[in-house]
C-alpha positions as CSV (number, residue, x, y, z in Angstrom):
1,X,-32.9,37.3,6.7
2,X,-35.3,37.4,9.8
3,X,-38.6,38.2,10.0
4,X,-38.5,42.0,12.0
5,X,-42.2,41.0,13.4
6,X,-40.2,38.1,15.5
7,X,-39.7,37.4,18.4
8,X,-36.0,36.4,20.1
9,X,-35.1,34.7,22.7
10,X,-31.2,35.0,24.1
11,X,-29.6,31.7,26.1
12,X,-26.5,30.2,26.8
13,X,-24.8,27.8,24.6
14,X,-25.0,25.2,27.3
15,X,-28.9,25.2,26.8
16,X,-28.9,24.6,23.0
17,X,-30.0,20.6,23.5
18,X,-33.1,21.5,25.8
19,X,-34.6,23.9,24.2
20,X,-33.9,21.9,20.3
21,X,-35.8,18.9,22.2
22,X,-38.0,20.8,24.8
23,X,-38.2,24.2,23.8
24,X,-38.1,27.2,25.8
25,X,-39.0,26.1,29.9
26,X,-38.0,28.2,32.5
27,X,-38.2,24.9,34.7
28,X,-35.7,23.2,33.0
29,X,-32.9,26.7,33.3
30,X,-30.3,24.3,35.2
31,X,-27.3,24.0,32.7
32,X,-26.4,27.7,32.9
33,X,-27.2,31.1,34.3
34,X,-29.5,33.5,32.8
35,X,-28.4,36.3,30.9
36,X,-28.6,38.8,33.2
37,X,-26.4,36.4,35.7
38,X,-29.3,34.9,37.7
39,X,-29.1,31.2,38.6
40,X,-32.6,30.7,38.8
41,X,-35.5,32.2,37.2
42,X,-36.6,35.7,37.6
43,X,-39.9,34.7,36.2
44,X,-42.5,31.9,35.8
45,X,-42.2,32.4,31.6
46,X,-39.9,33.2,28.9
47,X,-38.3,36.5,28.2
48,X,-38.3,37.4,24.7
49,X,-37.0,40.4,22.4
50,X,-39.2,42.5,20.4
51,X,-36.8,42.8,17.5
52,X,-33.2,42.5,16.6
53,X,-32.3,45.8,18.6
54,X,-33.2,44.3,22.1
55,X,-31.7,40.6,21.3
56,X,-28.6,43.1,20.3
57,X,-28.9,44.7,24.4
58,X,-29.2,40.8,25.8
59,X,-26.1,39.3,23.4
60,X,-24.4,42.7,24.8
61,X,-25.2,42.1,28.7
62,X,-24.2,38.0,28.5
63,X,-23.3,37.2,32.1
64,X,-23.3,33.4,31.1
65,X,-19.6,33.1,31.6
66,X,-19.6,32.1,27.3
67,X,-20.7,32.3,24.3
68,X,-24.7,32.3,23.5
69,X,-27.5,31.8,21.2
70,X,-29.9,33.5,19.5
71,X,-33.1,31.8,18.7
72,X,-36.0,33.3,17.1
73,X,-39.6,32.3,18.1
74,X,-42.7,32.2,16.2
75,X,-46.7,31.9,16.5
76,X,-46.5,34.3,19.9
77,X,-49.4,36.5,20.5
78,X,-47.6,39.7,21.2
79,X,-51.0,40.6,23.6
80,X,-49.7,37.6,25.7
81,X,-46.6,39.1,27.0
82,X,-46.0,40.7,29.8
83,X,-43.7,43.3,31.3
84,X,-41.2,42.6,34.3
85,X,-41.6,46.2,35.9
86,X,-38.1,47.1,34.3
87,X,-39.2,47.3,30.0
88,X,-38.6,43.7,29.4
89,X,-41.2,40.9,28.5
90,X,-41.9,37.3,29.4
91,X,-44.3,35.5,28.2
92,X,-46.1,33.3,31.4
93,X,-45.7,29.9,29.4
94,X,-43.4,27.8,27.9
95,X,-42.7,28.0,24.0
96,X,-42.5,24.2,22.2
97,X,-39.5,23.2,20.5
98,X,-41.7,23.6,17.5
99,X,-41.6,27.4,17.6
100,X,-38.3,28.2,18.2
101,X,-35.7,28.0,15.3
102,X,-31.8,29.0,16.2
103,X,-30.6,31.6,14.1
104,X,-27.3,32.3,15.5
105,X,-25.0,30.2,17.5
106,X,-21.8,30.6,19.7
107,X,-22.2,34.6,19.9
């Protein structure tokens, strides 16, 4: 069972080896397209999910062209994050492999 005070973070399949070994780095979004479709990031940071509900919208919208993953990510000070103009956070850094744990896989 997760933890509802997590935090989620939605990404392709194709992405699952990165972020194990580097974690969550918008620098490194080469081996598929975001989410949303883009091909490069809309951000300098990491868009997360404040809860299950919203991870449910982003596993829902997958323009990946496949299946994705759900990770959940821990130790985030929820004052850090920011919003894109549209509802939807980012936080301006990158999240070590340490604080992200996959929860569910080929969605």
């Amino acid at each position: 069972m997760l933890n509802s005070s997590d935090l989620f973070h939605v990404s392709s399949i194709l992405n699952r080896r990165s972020i194990a070994q580097h974690g969550l780095d918008w620098a490194r979004m080469s081996a598929a397209p975001g989410i949303a479709g883009s091909s490069r990031p809309e951000v300098e940071g990491i868009f997360v999910c404040r809860g299950e509900e919203e991870a449910d919208f982003f596993l829902q919208i997958n323009n990946t062209d496949g299946p994705v993953d759900l990770w959940s990510v821990h130790g985030i000070d929820e004052a850090s994050l920011l919003d894109n103009g549209n509802g939807f956070v980012y936080l301006p850094d990158r999240i070590p492999a340490a604080q992200v744990r996959l929860v569910r896989s080929d969605i």
